[in-house]
N, C-alpha and C positions, 0 to 999 in steps of 0.2 A: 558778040553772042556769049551768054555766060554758061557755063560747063558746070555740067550736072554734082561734080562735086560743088561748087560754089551753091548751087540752089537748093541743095538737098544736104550737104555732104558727106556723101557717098559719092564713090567716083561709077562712073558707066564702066561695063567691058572695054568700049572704044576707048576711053580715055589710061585705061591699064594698059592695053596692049599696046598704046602706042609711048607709054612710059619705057625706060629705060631698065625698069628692076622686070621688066615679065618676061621669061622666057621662050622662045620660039617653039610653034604646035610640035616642031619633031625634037626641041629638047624634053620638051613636055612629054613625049609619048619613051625618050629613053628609061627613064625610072626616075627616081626623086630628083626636087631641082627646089630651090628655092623661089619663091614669087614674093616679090618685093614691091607693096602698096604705097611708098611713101609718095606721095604728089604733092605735098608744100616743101618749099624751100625752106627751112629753119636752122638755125645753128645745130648739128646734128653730125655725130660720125661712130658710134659705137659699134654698127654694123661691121665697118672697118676691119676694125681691131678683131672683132668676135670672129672671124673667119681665117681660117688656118690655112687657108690654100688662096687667101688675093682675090677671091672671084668676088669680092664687092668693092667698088671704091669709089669715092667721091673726088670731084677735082677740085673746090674747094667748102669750105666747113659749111656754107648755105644751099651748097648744090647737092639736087636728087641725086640718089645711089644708083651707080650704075650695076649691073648685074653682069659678068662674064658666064656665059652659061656653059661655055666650055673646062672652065675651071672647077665649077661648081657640082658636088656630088652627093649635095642632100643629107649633109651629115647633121643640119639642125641646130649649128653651135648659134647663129644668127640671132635665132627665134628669140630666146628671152634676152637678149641683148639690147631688143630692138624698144626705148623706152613709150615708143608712139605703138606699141602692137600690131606692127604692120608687115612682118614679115610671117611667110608662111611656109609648108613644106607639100610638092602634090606630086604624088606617084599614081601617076595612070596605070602600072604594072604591078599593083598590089593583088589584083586576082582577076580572072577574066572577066567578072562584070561591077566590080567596085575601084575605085582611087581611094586613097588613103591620103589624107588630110591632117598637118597638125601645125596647130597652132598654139597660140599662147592663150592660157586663163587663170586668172586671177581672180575667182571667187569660192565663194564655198557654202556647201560642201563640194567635195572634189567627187570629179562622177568615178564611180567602178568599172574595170574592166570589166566587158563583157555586155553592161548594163547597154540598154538602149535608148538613144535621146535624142531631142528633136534637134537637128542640125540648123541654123539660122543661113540667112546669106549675112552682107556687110552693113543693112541695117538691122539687123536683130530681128528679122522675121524669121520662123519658121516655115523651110520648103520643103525638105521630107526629113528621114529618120532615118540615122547612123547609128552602128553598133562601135564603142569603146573598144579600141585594140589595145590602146597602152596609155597610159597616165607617167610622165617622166616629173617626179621632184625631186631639185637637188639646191641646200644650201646656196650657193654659189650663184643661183639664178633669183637668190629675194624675191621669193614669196612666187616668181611665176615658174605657173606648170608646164611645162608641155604636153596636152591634148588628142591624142591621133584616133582621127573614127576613119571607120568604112564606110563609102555612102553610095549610090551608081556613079558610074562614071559622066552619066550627064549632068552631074550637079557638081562635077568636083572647082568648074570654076565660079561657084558660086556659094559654096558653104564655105563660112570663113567661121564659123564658133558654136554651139551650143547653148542647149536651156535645158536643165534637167527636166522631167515633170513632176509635178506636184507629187508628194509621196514619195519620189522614189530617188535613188540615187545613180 
């Protein structure tokens, strides 16, 4: 039976949660945690390195990344490290009724704080609208952003990017 990333790809929920990079619902609900989408095998390890506390590692250079979620405290060093863009950040405790979400983007223009955008899932569709908390550029990350909207918390495992709308930034 072939798995919805292969047919589509895009991986299913089923097929995340049962990866080694997603975190468990009650790390999930402690505050930021990193989510970790890779599901090919590829020569691959900069996650690694990018993580100042060991909570990611691979046991060798083809194998998915594991996620220690007890190690792991959301600090986002990960994020543009990751050169498959598949790593993400989700805090269920950003405010009583929104997650905060951020990810990597590499287009432009780059959205404004504040501004409001359609939040995508992991195929590029639009599901609902997220407000811009913070836009992170630095050097060191070539060329990617870090991204963080507020969205409900029923979509937070489900927006993984943004689309500006037309006009606006």
């Amino acid at each position: 039976m072939s798995s919805s990333l292969e047919k589509t790809g895009v991986p299913s929920m089923e097929e995340l949660e049962k990866s080694h990079g997603f975190p468990s619902r009650e790390r999930l609900m402690k505050g930021p945690v990193a989510v970790i989408e890779c599901l090919q095998e590829i020569p691959c390890n900069p996650c690694v390195k990018a993580c100042p506390l060991g909570a990611i590692k691979v046991e060798t250079l083809i194998s998915l990344p594991e996620l220690d979620e007890n190690k792991c405290v959301g600090c986002g060093s990960c994020i543009p490290n990751c050169p498959g863009l598949a790593i993400f950040l989700v805090d269920y405790n950003f405010s009583e009724d929104e997650a905060l979400i951020s990810f990597p983007y590499e287009f432009l223009p780059s959205p404004e704080v504040g501004s409001i955008v359609d939040a995508t899932d992991r195929s590029g569709k639009a599901i609902t609208k997220g407000r811009v908390i913070k836009v992170l550029k630095n050097k060191k990350y070539d060329n990617t952003e870090i991204i963080s909207i507020a969205v409900l918390k029923k979509y937070a495992n489900e927006v993984r990017g943004i689309a500006i709308p037309k006009g606006g930034k």
